[in-house]
C-alpha positions as CSV (number, residue, x, y, z in Angstrom):
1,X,0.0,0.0,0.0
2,X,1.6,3.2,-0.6
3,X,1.7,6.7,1.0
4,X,-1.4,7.9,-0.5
5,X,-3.9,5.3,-0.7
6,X,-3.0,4.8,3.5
7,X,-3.6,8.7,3.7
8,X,-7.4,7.7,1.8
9,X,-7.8,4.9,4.0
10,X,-7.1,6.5,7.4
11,X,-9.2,9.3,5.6
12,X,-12.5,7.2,5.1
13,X,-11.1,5.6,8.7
14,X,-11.5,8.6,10.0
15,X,-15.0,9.0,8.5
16,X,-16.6,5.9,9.3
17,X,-15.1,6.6,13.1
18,X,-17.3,10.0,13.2
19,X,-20.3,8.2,11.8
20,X,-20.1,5.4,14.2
21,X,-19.8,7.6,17.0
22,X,-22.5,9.9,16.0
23,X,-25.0,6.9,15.9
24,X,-24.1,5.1,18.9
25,X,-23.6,8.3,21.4
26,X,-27.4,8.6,22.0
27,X,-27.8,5.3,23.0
28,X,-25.1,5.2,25.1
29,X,-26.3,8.6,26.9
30,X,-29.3,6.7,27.8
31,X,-28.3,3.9,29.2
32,X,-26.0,6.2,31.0
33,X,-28.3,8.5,32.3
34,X,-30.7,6.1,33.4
35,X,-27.9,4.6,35.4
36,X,-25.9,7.9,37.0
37,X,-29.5,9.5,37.2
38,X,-27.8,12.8,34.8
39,X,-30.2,13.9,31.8
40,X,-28.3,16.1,30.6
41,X,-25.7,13.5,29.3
42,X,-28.4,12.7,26.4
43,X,-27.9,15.0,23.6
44,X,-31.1,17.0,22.7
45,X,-29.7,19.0,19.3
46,X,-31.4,22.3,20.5
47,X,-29.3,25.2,18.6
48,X,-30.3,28.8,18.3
49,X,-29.2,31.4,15.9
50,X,-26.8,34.1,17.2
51,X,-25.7,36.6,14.5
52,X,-26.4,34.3,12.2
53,X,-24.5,31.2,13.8
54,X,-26.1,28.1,15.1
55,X,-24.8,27.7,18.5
56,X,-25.4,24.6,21.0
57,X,-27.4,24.8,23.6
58,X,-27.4,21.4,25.7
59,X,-24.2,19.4,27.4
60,X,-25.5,16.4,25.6
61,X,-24.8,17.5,21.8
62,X,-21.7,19.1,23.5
63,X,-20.3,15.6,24.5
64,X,-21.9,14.1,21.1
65,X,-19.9,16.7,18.9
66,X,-16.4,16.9,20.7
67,X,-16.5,13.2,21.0
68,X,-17.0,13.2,16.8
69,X,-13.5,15.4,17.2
70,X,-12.2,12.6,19.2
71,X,-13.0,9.9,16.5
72,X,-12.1,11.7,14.2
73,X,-8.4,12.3,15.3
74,X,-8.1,8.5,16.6
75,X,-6.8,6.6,13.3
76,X,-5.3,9.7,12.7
77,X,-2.9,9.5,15.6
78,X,-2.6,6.0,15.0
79,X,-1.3,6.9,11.8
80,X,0.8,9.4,12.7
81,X,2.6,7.3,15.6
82,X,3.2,4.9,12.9
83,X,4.9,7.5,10.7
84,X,6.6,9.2,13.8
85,X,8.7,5.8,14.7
86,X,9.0,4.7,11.2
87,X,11.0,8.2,11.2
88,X,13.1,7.4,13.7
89,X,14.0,3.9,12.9
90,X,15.0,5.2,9.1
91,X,17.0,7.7,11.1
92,X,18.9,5.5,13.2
93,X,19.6,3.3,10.3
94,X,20.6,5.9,8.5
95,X,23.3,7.1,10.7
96,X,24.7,3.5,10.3
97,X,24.9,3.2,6.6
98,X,26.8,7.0,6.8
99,X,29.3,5.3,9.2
100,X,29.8,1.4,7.1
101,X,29.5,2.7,3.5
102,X,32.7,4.1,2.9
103,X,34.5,0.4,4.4
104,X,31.6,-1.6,1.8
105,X,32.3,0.9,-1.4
106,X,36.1,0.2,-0.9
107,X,35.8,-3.6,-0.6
108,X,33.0,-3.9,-3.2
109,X,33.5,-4.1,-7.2
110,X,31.1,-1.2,-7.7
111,X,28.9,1.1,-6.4
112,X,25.9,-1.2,-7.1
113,X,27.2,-4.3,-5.0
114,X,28.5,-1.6,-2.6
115,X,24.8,-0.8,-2.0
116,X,23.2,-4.1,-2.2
117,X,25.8,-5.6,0.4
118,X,24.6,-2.3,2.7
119,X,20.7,-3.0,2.1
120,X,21.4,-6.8,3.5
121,X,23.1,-5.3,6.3
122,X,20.4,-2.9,6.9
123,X,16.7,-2.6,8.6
124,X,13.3,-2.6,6.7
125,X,12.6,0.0,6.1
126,X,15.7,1.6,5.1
127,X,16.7,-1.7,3.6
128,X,14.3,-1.7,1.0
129,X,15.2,1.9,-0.2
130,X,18.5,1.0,-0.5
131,X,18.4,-2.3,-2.4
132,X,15.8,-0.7,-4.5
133,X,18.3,2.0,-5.1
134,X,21.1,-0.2,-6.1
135,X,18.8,-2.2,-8.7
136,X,17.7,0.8,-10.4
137,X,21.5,1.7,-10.7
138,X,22.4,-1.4,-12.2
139,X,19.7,-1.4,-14.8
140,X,20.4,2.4,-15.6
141,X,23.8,3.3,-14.6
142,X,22.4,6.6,-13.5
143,X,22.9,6.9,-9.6
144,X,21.4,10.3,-9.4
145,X,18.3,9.0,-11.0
146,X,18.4,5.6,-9.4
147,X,18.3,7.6,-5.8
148,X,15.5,9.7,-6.7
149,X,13.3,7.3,-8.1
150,X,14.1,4.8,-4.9
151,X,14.2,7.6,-1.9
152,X,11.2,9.9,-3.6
153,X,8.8,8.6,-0.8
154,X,11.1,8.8,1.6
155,X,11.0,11.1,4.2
156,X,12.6,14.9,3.7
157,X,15.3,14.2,6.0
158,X,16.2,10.9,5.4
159,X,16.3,12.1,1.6
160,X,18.6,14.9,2.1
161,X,21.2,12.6,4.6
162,X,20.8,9.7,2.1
163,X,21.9,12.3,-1.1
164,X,25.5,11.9,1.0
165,X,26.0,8.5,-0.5
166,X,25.4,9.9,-4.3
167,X,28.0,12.6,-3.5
168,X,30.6,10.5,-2.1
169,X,30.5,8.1,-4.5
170,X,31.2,11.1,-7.3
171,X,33.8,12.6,-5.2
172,X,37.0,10.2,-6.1
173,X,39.0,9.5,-3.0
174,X,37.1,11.7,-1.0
175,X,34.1,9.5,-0.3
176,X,34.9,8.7,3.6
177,X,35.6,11.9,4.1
178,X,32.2,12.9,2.7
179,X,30.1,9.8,4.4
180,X,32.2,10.6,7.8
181,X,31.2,14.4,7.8
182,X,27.5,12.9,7.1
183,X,27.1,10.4,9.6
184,X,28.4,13.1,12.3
185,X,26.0,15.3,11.5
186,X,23.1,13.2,11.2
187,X,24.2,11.6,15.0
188,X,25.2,15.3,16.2
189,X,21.2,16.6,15.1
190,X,19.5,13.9,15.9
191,X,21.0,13.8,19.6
192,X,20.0,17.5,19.0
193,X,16.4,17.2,17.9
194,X,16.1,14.8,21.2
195,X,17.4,17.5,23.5
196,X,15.1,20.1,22.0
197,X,12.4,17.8,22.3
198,X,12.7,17.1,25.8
199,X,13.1,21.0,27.0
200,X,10.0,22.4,24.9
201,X,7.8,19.2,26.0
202,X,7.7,21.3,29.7
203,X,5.9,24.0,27.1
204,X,3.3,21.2,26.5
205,X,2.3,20.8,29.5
206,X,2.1,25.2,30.1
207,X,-0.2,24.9,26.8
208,X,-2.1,22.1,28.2
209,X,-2.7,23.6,31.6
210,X,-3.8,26.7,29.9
211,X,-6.6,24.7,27.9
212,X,-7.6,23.1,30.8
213,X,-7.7,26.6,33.1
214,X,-9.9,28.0,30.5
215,X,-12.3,25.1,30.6
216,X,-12.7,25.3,34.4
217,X,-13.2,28.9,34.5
218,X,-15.8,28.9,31.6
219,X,-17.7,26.5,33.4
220,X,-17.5,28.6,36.8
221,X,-18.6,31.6,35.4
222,X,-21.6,30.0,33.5
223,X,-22.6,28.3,36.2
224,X,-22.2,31.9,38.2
225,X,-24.3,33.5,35.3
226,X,-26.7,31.1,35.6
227,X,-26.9,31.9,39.4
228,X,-27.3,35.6,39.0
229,X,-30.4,35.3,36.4
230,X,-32.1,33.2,38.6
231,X,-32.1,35.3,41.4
232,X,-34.0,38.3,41.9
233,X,-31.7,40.7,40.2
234,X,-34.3,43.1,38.7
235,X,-33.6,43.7,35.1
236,X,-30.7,41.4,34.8
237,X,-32.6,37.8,33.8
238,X,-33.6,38.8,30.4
239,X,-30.0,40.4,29.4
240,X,-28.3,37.1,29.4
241,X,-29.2,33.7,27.5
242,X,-27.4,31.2,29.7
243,X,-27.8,29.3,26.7
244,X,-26.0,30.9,24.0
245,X,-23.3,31.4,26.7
246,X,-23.0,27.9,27.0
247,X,-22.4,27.2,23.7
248,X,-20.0,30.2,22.8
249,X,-18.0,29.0,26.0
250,X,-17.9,25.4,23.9
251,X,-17.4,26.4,20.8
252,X,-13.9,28.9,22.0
253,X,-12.7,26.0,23.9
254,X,-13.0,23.9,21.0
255,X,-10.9,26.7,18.8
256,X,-8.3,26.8,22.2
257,X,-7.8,23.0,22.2
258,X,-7.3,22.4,18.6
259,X,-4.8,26.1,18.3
260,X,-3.0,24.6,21.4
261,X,-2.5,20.9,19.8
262,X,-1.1,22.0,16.9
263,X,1.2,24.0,18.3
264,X,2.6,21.8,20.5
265,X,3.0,19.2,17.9
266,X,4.6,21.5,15.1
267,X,6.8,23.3,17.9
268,X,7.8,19.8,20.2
269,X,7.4,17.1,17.6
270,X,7.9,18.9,14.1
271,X,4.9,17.0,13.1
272,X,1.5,18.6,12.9
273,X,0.1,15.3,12.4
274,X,1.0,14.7,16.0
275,X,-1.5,16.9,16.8
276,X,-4.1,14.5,16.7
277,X,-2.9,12.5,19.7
278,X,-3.6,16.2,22.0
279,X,-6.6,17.0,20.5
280,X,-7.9,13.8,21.8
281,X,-6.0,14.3,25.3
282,X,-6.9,17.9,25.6
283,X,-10.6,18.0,24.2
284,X,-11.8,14.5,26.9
285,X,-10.1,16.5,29.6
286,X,-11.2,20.0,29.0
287,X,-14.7,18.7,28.2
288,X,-15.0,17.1,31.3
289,X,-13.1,20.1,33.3
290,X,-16.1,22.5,31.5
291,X,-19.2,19.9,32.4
292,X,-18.1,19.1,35.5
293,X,-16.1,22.1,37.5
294,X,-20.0,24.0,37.7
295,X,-20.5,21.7,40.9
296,X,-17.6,24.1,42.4
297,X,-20.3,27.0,42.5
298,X,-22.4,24.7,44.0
């Protein structure tokens, strides 16, 4: 399967996820409410317009429309996981066909046997890119074009750190010098990219917090709203629809969890698909922070 009938599949994945979620939610909020004795789990669909905009009104679709977000990012996280450590294994297979070539190219009667000794050495993935490589160059006789056509799918760094090989093998008696300048820097930034990784991942958890902070105050101050009109504040009952508050509240933290996911995963991961796996993390949290932390006023 290649990469873009598994993007179509985790697509329609992702689809049939919201689909299945959507149908099975009311039920579930039933059986649910009959047993924890809470109606408002069971989603009503009451809307009303507000400048133009349809805006939620009950918990129940609430749950029913950020748990769609949640099924909806599942196979997409699972996906992007996949593609994450497939990253990383080509990376630290990489780094060790930078440090062997050079000793396989010098013992090898050309370039092509060079290569297909490395590819028997190496990994799947990597493995397979390689061999592939070395068969297109001994049909062709082309290494520039046999690299392209085999590393084209690859991912953009391991395509730029593989390019190495093609250069040293056109630099005459330079090519350990080349592959040994290559294979320090790909070690040097990766053991980089970790370090990074680890310091900016406190960030997450700042970006996170914030979510969650909002979602606890929202919910405070509705349920403080909802207070005030009820009481016996003259004039002050009709200026506020506790509804449509409600449902702005949702709709901003919705718009807060999915800004603050994809900025932890493009800034910590340098991978926005990543940002699937805190949208799910972030929205079941902050949901439940927003239904729940009204009992506080109470």
């Amino acid at each position: 399967m290649n990469e873009t009938t598994t993007k179509v599949a985790v697509a329609l994945l992702a689809i049939a996820s919201v689909v299945a979620w959507l149908l099975a939610y009311p039920l579930l909020a039933e059986r649910l409410a009959t047993i924890l004795g809470v109606g408002w789990l069971i989603p009503r669909y009451s809307f009303k317009l507000f400048y133009m905009v349809p805006v939620v009104t009950d918990k129940g679709t609430m749950i029913q429309l950020a748990g769609a977000l949640v099924a909806a990012s599942l196979p997409v996280y699972i996906y992007a996981r996949h593609m994450a450590r497939l990253i990383d294994i080509l990376d630290e297979e990489l780094a060790e066909l930078l440090s062997t070539y050079a000793g396989l190219a010098a013992s090898s009667g050309s370039t092509a046997d060079a290569l297909l000794r490395a590819a028997r050495m190496l990994k799947p993935p990597l493995a397979l890119y390689v061999e592939r490589m070395a068969r297109i160059y001994r049909a062709t006789g082309d290494l520039d074009e046999a690299f392209e056509e085999a590393f084209r799918r690859a991912p953009r760094r391991i395509r730029l750190l593989a390019r190495s090989i093609v250069t040293a093998s056109k630099s005459g008696g330079m090519i350990h010098e080349v592959l040994t300048a290559a294979a320090t820097y790909s070690r040097e930034s990766r053991r980089l990219m970790k370090m990074t990784q680890s310091r900016l991942s406190e960030y997450s958890f700042v970006v996170s917090l914030a979510s969650l902070t909002y979602a606890v105050a929202a919910g405070i101050v509705q349920a403080l709203v909802e207070k005030t009109v009820m009481s016996s504040i003259p004039g002050f009952g009709g200026a506020v629809d506790t509804a449509i508050l409600a449902g702005l509240y949702f709709y901003s933290l919705i718009v807060i969890v999915l800004a603050s996911a994809i900025v932890i995963a493009r800034v910590v991961h340098d991978y926005v698909l990543l940002a699937s796996k805190y949208i799910i993390l972030l929205i079941v949290a902050s949901m439940a922070a927003y239904l729940l932390s009204p009992a506080m006023v109470g």
